[in-house]
N, C-alpha and C positions, 0 to 999 in steps of 0.2 A: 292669186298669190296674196297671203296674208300680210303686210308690212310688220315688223317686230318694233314697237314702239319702244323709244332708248333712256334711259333715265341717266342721268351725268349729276355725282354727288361729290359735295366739297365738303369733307370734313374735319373739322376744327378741333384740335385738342380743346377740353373746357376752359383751359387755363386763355387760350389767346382769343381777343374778343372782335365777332362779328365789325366793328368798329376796324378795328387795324387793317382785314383782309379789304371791305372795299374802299378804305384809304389807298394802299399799298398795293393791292393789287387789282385794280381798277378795270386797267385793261385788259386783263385775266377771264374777267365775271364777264364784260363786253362782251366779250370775243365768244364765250363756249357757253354760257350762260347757266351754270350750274345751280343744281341745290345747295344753297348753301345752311352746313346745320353742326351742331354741335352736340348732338344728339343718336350713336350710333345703331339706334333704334327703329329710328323713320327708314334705314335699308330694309326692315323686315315685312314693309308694304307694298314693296317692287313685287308686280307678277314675277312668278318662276322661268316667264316666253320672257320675259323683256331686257332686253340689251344692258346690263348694269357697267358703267363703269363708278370707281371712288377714290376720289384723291385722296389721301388724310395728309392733314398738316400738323406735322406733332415734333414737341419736341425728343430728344433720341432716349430721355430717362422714362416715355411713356407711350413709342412711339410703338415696342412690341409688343405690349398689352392692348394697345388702341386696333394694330392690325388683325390679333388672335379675334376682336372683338368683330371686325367686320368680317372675317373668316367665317366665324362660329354662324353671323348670321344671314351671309353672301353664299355659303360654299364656293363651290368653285366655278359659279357661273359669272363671277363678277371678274373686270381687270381693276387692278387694283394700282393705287402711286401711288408711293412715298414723299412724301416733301419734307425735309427732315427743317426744324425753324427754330435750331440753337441760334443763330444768327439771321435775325428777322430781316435786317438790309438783304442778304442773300439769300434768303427765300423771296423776298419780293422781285428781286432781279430774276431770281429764274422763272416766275411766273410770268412777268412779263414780259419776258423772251421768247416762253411758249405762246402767250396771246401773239407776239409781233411775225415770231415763224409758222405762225399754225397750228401747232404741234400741244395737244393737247395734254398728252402723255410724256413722261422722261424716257430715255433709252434704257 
């Protein structure tokens, strides 16, 4: 049996900068240890076999253009989260509530 190798990607609206999330989200990047990119182009290098998941962290004025984007280039092989970061205190709190319960994904 083949193992599906899993690629785990963390994507940045361009506006919030690499800087803020592993300040803020520290224990997050620990824990799961994702791609981190701002760049919704690096998902088009994932084999078609390998496990994709993609958080994006955007705000809600760019958050539906930013998903159509990893849609167009994910299909529907990939899971996908939202982290919506009008309120960057509370994006940081839910990240690292998912690093402290395990829980990679939102419900």
């Amino acid at each position: 049996m083949t193992k599906t190798q899993a690629y785990r990607f963390l994507l940045l609206e361009s506006d919030l900068s690499g800087a803020w999330f592993f300040q803020a989200a520290r224990q997050f990047w620990l824990r799961f240890r994702p791609i981190v990119t701002v760049d919704p182009a690096l998902l088009s290098i994932v084999p078609e076999e390998a496990d994709l998941t993609v958080i994006v962290i955007a705000r809600s004025a760019s958050a539906a253009d930013l998903l159509t984007q990893v849609r167009a280039l994910t299909g529907h092989r990939a899971r996908i989260d939202l982290v919506q970061a009008d309120d960057l205190p509370l994006a940081e709190v839910i990240l690292n509530t998912r690093a402290i319960s395990g829980q990679m994904l939102g419900d």
